[in-house]
N, C-alpha and C positions, 0 to 999 in steps of 0.2 A: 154296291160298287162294281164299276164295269171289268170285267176279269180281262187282263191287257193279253191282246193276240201279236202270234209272231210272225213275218212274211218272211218269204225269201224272193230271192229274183232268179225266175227262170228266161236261160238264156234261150233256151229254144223259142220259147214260145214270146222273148220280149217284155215279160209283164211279170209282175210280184204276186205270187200266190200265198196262201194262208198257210202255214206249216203246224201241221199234227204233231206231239211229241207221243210216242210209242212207250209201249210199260217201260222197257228197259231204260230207255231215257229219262223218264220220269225215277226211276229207282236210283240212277246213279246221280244224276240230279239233288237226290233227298240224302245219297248218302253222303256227298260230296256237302253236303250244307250241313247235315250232322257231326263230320268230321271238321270242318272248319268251327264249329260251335262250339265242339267237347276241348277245341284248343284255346280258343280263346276263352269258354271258362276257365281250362287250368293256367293259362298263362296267367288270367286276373286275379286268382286266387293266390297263386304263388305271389305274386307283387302285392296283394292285400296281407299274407299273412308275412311277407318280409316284413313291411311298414307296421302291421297294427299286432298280428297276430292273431290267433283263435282267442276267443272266451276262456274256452276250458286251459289253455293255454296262459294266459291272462292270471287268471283265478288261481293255479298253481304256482306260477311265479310271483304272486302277491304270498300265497303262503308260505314260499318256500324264505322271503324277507322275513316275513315276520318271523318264523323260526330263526334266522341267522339273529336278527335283533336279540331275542330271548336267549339265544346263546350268549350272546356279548353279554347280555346284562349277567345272566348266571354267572358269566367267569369273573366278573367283577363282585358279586357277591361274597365269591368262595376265594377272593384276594381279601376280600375282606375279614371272612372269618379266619382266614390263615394267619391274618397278622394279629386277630383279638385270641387267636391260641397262641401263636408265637408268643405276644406278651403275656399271658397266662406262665406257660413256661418259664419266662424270663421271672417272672417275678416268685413263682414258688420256687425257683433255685438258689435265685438272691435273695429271698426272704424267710419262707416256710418251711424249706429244706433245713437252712441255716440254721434257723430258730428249734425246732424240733431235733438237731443232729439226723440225719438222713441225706445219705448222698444226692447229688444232685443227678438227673437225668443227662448223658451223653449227646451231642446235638445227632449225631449221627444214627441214636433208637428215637429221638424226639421228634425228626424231621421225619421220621420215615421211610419209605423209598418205594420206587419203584423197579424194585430189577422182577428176573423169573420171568414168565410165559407172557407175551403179547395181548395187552387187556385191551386194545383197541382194534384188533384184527376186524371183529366185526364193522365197525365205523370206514371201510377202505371203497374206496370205490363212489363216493359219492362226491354232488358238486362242493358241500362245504365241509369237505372230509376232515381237512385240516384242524378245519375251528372246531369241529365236535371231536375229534382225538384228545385235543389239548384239553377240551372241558372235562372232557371223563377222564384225564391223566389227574388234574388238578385237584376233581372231586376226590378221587380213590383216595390222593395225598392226602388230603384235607382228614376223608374218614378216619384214615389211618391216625393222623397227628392227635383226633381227637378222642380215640380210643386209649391212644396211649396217655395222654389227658385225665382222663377220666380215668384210670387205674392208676394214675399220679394225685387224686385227689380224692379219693375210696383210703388212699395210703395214707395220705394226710391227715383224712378225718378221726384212720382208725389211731395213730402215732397222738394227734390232738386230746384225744378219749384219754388213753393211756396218761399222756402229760398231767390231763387234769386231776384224773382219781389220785396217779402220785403230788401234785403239789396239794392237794386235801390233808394227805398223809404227811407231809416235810413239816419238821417241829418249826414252822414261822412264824411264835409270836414270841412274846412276851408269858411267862407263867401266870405272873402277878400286876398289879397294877404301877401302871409307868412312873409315877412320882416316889414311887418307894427307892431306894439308894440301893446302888449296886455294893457288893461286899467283894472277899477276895476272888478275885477271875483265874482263870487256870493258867498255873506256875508252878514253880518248885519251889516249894519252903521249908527254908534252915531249919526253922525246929516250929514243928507243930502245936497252935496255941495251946495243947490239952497233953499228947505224948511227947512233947517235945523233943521230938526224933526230927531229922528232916527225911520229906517225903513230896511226891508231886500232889498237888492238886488239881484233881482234874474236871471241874467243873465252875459253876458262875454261883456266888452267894449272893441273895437278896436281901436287906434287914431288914423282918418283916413281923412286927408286932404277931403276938401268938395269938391265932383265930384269924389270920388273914387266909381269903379265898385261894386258892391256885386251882387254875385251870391248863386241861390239858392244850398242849400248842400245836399239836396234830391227831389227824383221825387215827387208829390203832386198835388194839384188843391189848385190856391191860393181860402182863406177863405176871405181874406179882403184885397184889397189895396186903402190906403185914409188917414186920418184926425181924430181920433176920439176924441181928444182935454182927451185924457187920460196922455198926458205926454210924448207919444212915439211919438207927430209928425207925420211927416207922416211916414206912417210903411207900410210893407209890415206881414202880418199870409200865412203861409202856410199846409194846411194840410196834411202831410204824409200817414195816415192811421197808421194802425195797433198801433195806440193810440197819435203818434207822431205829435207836431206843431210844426214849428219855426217862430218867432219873430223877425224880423227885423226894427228895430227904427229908428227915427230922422234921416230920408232920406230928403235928395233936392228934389227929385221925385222920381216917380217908374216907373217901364215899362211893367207891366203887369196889365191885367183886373182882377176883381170878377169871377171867375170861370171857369179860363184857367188854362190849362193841363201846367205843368213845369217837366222837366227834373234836374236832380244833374247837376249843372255847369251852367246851363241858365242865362243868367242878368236878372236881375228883378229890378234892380234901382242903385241911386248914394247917396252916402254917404252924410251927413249934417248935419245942427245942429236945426234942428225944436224940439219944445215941450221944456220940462221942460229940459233943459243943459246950461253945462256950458260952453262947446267947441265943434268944431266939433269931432262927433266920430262916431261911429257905434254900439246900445245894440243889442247885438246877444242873444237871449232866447231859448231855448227848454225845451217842457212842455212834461212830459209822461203820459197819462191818465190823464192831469190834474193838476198832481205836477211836479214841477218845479225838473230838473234837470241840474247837473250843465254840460255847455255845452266842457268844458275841459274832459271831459271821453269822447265825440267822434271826435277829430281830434287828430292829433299830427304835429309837425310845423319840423318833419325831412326833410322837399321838401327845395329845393332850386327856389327860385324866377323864375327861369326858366323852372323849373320842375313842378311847381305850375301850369304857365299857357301852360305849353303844356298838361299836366292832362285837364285842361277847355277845352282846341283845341281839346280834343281826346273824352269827353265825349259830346262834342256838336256835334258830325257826327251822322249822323243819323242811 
């Protein structure tokens, strides 16, 4: 390629000569085309990265979406779990609580809170400042609700424990078998079939052929089995705990010792007519704290004879 020459026109001489360009013109020349260069790279650059932007540029603000997406969804999770605690709450207050006697939890320890020192300070300053404050406000809440939760249900299980060992121990059955006829229930009577004084009675008679089973009606350590020449023959006491005796009179025999462990269901003796009677039967007593209760508020005789002693078969397994 022919390398293109420059003329000028000289007026002296009339005619166009060939024109040399000298270092310095060539210098300034080169710089004046490097400065018009370096401008129009940046001018194109700046209008490219208005429109499209950088890669790396690009790549960041692709991540920085997806981070806000996963925010969103997080807070939507922890809306979620906040209302499967809320109703957790709701219902061991109106039910668990209720059921067990145990106060209910206050909304204002149950909800939580957030007062005290700025847990989001860190989160300031950034472009989705706002949504990530709010998510770590929600979590913290959430933690919290669910801590208190969870020592709302540690309370339950241990209060549940408790409930059951005592209903073991509460005299809930029946002594003897359902079809046998109930006798005198606890009243006051004018004059007593045998002293004929009046005096209360304070227990449930059953009429019960002599050598009939009785089993204990709660778990306990018996207190006394013997003689005591009080009127009840030989008896079996047994002590329930949690304030509860039962009373078992004018047995033939017993079958347990002075301070053996009994089970609800256990035999513990046979039915008879020793001490102050007038037939054979069986006085069934239960004392609570001490005063006599009557012992009809804890069984009920809806079992059928057969149902009666498979109830015994099922609570004597070990």
């Amino acid at each position: 390629m022919l390398r293109r020459k420059n003329y000028v026109f000289d007026h002296a001489n009339l005619q166009f000569l060939q024109h040399r360009r000298n270092g310095r013109e060539k210098l300034l020349r080169f710089a004046l085309w490097l400065s018009l260069s370096i401008v129009a790279t940046l001018f194109y650059s700046l209008i490219f990265h208005r429109l499209f932007g950088s890669p790396k540029e690009e790549l960041l603000q692709q991540q920085v979406e997806e981070l806000r997406l996963q925010y969103t969804m997080l807070e939507k999770q922890i809306d979620h779990s906040t209302a499967a605690v809320a109703e957790l709450r709701s219902t061991d207050n109106a039910s668990y609580r209720a059921v067990l006697d145990l106060p209910v939890i206050p909304a204002d320890i149950s909800e939580g809170g957030s007062g005290g020192t700025n847990r989001t300070a860190d989160l300031t300053g950034y472009m989705n400042s706002d949504l990530m404050m709010k998510v770590r406000s929600k979590f913290d809440d959430l933690k919290t609700q669910t801590n208190i939760q969870y020592n709302s249900l540690t309370e339950l299980t241990a209060r549940a424990s408790e409930w059951k060992e005592m209903w073991e121990h509460l005299p809930y059955i029946r002594p003897v078998n359902v079809t046998l006829r109930l006798g005198d229930g606890m009243k006051f009577r004018e004059k007593h079939p045998v002293l004929g004084s009046p005096r209360w009675h304070f227990g449930q008679d059953f009429c019960c052929p002599i050598g009939t089973e009785v089993h204990a009606t709660g778990a306990g350590v018996v207190a006394y089995a013997g003689n005591q020449r009080d009127g009840f023959g030989i008896k079996v006491v047994i002590d329930h705990g949690y304030g509860y005796r039962t009373i078992y009179g004018h047995l033939s025999e017993f079958n347990v010792r002075q301070g053996q462990k009994v089970s609800r269901g256990d035999f513990i003796g046979l039915s008879g007519n020793t001490g102050t009677s007038t037939g054979p039967h069986l006085h069934y007593q239960i004392d609570l704290f001490g005063e006599h209760v009557n012992p009809l508020w804890y069984f009920q005789d809806n079992l059928t004879e057969d149902e009666y002693f498979m109830m015994l078969e099922y609570l004597s397994k070990p």
